[in-house]
N, C-alpha and C positions, 0 to 999 in steps of 0.2 A: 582570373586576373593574372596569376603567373602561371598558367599553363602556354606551353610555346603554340599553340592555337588560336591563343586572343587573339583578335580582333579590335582594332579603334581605327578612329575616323580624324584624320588632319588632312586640312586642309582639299577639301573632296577628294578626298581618298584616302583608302583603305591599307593599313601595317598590318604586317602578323607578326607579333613578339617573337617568334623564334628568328625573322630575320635579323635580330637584331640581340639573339644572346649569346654571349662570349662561354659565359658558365654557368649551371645550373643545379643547383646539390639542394639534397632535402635531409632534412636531419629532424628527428623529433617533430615534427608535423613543424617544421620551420623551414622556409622555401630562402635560397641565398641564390641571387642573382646576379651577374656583372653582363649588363649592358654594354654595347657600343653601336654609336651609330648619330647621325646628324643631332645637333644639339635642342632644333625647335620641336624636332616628331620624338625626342626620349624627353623630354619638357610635356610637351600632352599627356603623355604613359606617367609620368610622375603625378600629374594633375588629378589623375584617374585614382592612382592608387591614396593619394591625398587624399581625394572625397571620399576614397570607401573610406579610411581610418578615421576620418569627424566623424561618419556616422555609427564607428565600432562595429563596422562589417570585416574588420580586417585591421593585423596588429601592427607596425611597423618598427622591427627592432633596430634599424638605422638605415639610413639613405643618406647615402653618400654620393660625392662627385668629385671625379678623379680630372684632374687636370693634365689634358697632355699636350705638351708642348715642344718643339724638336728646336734647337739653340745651335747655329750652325756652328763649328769650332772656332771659325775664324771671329765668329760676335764676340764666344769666350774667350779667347785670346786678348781681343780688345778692351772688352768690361774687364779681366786678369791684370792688365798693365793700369787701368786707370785705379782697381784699387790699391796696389803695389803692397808694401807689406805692413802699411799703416795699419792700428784696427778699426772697425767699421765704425761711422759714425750713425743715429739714427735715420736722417736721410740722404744715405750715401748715394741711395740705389737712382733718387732726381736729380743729382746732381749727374750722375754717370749717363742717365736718359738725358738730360739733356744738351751733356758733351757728345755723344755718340749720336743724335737727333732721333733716338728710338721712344716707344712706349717705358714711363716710369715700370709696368706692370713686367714686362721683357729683363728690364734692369733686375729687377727686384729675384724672376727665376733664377737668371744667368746668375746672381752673385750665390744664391743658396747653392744651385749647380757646383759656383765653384769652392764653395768652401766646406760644401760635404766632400768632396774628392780629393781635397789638402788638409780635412780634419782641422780645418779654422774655426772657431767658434765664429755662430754668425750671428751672434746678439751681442748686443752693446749692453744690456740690462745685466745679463749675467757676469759679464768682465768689468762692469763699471766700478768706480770705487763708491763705499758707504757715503752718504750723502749726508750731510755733517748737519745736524739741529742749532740753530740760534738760542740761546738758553732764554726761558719764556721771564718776561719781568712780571713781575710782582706789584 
């Protein structure tokens, strides 16, 4: 199942796992793998390896999905000036999707984009102030 040999079936037709591995290292009889490739035929190879590990054919120390996304400069610029130097509110990123008429989901990168780069905190939870208790009556 992670030998770059496999073989599966999508869609009438046939992948072979090495076309599609970026990197492949074995360590302690632990196989680490980074994928790339169209997101419905690495969706069936997950499937695959899913059923083996219900059945305890096979262990799965994480699986993950790496999201890539390319943010043309000029969107950051734009999303950059709409959040100005205010700090963030929890839905800044709709409000900015829906000034710029993009996907809330686009907003939401572009703002992490930008404020890992300017070292802004990009949570309102951590900057917020204590949230003050009503004292409970009696």
């Amino acid at each position: 199942m992670t030998s770059p040999d496999f073989r599966f079936l999508y869609n009438e037709k046939f992948y072979i796992l090495s076309d599609f591995i970026v990197s492949r290292a074995i360590q302690d009889g632990q196989v680490d793998l980074v994928l790339k490739g169209p997101v419905d035929v690495l969706r069936v190879y997950a499937r695959k390896v899913n059923a083996l590990a219900r059945k305890n054919e096979l262990k799965i120390a994480s699986l993950e999905r790496e999201e890539v996304v390319s943010i043309s400069q000029e969107l950051l610029e734009q999303v950059r000036a709409q959040l100005g130097q205010n700090p963030l509110s929890l839905d800044i990123h709709k409000n900015i999707a829906k000034q710029l008429g993009i996907k809330e989901r686009l907003a939401y990168l572009a703002i992490g984009q930008i404020t890992k780069a300017e070292g802004r905190p990009n949570s309102t939870v951590e900057h917020s102030p204590p949230v003050q208790k009503e004292p409970e009556e009696r």
